[in-house]
C-alpha positions in Angstrom: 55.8 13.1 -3.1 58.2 13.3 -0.9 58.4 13.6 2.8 60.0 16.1 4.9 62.8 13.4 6.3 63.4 12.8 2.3 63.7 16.5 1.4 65.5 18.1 4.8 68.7 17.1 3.8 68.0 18.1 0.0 67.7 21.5 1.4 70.2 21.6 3.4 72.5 20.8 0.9 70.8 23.4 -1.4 71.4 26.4 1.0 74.8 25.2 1.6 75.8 25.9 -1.6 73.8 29.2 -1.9 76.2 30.1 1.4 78.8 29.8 -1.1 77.2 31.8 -3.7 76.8 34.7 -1.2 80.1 34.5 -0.2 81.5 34.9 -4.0 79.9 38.0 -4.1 81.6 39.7 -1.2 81.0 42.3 0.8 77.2 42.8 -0.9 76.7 39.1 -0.3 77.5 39.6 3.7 74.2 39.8 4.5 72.3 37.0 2.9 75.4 34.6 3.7 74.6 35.1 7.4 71.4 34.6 7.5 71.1 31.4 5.0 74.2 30.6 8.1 71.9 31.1 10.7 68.7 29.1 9.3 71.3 26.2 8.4 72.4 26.1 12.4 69.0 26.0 13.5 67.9 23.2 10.6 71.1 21.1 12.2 69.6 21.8 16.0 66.0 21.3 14.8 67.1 17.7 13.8 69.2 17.0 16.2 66.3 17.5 18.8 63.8 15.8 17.5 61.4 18.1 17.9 59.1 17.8 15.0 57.8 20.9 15.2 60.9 22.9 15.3 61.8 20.8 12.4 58.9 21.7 10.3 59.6 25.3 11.0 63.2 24.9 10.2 62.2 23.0 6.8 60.2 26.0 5.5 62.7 28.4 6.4 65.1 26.2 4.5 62.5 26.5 1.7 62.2 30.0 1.2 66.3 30.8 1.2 67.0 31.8 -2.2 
């Protein structure tokens, strides 16, 4: 199993490419390209703070962009 410090950066890279996925589809992609934009800022602060908490939050949110 692994942990989230092993899988964090697995999604991040995931939804990274799904922001390029969205922005292939233009205009109708607008929408989930800035918000998948938005949870991947606030995965990069979560982690740069430290704060495990914000960084568990951020993981999920990471989880659930599709």
């Amino acid at each position: 199993m692994n942990t989230v410090g092993d899988d964090m950066p697995v999604q991040m890279a995931r939804c990274r490419k799904l922001l390029s996925i969205y922005k292939e589809l233009g205009p109708s992609g607008t929408f989930g390209h800035a918000m998948i934009e938005a949870e991947l800022r606030e995965a990069d602060a979560a982690v740069m703070s430290g704060d495990i908490v914000r960084i568990l939050r951020a993981y999920q949110s990471l989880k659930g962009c599709e």
